[in-house]
C-alpha positions as CSV (number, residue, x, y, z in Angstrom):
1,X,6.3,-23.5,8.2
2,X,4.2,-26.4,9.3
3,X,3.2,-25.1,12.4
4,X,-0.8,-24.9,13.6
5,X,-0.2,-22.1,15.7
6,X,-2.4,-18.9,14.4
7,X,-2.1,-15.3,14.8
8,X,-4.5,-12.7,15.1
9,X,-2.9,-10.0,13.1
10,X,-0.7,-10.8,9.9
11,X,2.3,-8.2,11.2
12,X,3.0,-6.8,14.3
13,X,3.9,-3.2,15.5
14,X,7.3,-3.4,14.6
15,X,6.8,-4.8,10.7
16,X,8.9,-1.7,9.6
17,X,11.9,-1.9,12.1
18,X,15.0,-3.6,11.3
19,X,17.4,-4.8,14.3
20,X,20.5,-6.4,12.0
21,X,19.6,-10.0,12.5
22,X,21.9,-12.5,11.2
23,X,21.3,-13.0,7.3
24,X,19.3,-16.3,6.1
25,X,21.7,-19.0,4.8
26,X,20.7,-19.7,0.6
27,X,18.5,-22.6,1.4
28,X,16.4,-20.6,3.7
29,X,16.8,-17.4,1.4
30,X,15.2,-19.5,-1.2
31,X,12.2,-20.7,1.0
32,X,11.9,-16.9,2.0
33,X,11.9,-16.1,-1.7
34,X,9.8,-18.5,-2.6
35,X,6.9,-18.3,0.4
36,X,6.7,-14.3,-0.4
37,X,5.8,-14.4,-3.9
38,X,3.1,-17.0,-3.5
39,X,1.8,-14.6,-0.8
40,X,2.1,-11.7,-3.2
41,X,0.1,-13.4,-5.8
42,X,-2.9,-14.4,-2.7
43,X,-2.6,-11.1,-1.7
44,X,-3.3,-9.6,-5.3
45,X,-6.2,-12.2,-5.7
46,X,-8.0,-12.8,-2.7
47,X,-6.1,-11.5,0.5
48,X,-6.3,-7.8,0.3
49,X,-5.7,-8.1,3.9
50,X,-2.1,-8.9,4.4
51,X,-1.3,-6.5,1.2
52,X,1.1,-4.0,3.3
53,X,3.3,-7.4,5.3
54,X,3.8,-8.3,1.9
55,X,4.7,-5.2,0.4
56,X,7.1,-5.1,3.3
57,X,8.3,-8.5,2.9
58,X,9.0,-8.4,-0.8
59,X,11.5,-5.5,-0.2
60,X,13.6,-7.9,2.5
61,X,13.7,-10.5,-0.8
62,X,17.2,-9.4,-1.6
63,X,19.0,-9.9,2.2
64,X,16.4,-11.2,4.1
65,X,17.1,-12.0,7.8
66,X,16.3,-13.6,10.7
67,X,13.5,-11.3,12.0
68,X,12.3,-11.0,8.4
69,X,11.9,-14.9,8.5
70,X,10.1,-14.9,11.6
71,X,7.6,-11.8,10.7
72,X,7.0,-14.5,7.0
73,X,6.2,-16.8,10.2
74,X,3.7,-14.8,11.6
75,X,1.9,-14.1,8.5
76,X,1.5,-17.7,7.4
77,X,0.1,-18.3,10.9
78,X,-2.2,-15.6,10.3
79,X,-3.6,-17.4,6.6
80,X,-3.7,-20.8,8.6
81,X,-6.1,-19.3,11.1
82,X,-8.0,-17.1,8.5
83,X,-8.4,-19.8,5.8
84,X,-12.4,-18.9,5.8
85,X,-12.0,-15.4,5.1
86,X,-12.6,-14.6,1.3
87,X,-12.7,-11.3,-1.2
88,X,-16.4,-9.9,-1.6
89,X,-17.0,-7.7,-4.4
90,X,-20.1,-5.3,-4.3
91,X,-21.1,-2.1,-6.0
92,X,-24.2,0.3,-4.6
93,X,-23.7,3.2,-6.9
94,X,-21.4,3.0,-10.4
95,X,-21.5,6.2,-11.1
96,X,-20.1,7.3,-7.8
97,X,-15.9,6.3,-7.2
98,X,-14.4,6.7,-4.1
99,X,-10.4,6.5,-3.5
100,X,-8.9,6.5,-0.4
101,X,-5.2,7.1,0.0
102,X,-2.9,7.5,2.7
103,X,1.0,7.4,3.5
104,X,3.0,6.6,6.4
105,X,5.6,9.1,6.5
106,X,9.6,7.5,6.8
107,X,8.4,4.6,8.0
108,X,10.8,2.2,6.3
109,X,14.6,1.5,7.1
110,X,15.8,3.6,3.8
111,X,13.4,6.2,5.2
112,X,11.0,6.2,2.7
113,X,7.2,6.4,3.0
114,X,4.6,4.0,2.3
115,X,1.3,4.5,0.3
116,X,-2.0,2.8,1.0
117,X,-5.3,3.0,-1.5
118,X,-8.3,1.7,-1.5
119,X,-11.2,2.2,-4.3
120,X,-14.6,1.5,-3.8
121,X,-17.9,2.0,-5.7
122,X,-19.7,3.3,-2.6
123,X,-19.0,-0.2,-0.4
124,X,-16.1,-3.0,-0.6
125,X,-13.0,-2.5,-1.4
126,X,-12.7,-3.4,-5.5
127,X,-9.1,-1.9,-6.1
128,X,-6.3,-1.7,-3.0
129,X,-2.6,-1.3,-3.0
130,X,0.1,-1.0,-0.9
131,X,4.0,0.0,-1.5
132,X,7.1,1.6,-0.4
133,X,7.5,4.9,-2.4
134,X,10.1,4.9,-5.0
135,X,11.3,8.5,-3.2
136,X,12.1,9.7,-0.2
137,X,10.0,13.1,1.1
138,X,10.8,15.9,3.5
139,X,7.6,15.7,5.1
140,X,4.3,13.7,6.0
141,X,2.5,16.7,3.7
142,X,4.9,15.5,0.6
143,X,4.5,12.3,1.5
144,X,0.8,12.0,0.9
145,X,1.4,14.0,-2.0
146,X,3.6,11.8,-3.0
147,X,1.2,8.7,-2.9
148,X,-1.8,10.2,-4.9
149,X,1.0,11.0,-7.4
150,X,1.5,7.1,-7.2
151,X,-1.8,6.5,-7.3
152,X,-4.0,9.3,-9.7
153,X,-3.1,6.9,-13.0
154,X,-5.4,4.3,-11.8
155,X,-7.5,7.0,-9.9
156,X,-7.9,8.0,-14.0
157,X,-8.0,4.9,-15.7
158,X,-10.9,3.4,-13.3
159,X,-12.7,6.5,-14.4
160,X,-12.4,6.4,-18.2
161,X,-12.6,2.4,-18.0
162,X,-15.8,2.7,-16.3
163,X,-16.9,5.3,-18.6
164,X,-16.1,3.0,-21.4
165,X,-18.3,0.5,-20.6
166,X,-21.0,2.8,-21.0
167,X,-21.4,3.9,-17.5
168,X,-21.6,7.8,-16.6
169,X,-19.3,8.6,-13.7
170,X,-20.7,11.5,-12.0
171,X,-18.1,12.0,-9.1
172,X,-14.5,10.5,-8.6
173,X,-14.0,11.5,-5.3
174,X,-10.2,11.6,-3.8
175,X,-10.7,11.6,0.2
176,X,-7.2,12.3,2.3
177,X,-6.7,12.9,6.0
178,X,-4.1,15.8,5.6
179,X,-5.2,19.3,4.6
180,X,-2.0,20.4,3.6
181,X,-1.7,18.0,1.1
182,X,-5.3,18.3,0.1
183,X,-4.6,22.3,-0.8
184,X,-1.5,21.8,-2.7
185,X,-3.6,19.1,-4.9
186,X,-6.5,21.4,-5.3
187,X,-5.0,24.4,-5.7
188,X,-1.4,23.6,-7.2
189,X,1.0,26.7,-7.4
190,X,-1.2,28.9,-5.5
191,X,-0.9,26.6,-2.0
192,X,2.6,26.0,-2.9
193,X,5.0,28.4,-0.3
194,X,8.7,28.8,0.6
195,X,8.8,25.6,2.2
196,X,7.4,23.8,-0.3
197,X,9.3,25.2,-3.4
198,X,10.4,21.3,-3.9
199,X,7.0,20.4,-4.2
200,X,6.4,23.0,-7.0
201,X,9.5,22.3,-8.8
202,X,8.4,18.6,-8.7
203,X,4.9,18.4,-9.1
204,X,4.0,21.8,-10.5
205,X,6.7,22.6,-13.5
């Protein structure tokens, strides 16, 4: 890990395939281990960045590999050659909150999905996350639902916490990038079809 090489990117295109390397002996396993939850903890603190390699990363913990060594490679090069880059908080409106949240439908080896968010008071990012979802979906549609699901308790809590400090919130504004998903959360039952009768049994009861 003491290379000086850098990288431009902490992942590359194929972060979420998996080619049956040869398992890390226990010294190595422990390094792995090790190396990933200090990079979990920057990435929570000041490295918003590198949150989804991570994510990735810290699901490999278990049996990591190989390839999963080498990708841990790649993202410490990354850090080493963005060592100047740093979290900047900034607010231009309180009372307005924006979420942004997005999912990546089947995109890991279990076939599960991944949700992104992001939270800004109108620039920066002063919330993010990124994780696999705990189930798997039947479509990119219930997959987004699927993340704000895993999302709407902070989506609420930022709200009333804000509120709480004795700040009118005037708009919490949701924004999503598939319509489908955006009728079944505005509308519930009434967007919910034959095809989706999963959906309403799960998220509609």
């Amino acid at each position: 890990m003491g290379s000086k090489d850098i990288s431009l990117t902490p992942a590359s295109s194929s972060l979420f395939k998996n080619n049956n390397s040869k398992l890390l002996d226990n010294h190595k396993k422990e390094q792995y281990h090790s190396y990933v939850a200090k990079c979990l903890f920057l990435s929570k603190r000041a490295r918003p960045d590198i949150q989804l390699t991570v994510a990735v990363l810290s699901t490999r913990v278990k049996s990591p590999t190989n390839q999963d060594w080498l990708r841990l490679e790649r993202l410490i090069k990354y850090l080493n050659g963005t060592r100047t880059f740093h979290l900047t908080l900034g607010i231009d409106d309180v009372k307005v909150i924006e979420w942004y949240v997005d999912a990546s439908y089947g995109v890991h080896p279990d076939l599960r999905s991944h949700t992104g968010s992001i939270m800004t008071m109108s620039t920066r990012a002063v919330q993010s996350g990124s994780a696999e979802q705990k189930m798997n979906t039947r479509s990119s549609t219930e997959a987004e639902l699927v993340g704000v699901d895993d999302v709407i308790s902070k989506i609420l809590w930022t709200k009333f916490f804000t509120e709480e400090q004795g700040y009118e919130v005037e708009k919490n504004i949701l924004f999503q990038d598939n319509k489908s998903s955006i009728l079944l959360e505005t509308n519930g039952r009434k967007s919910a079809g034959k095809r989706s009768r999963h959906i309403n049994i799960q998220y509609f009861l």
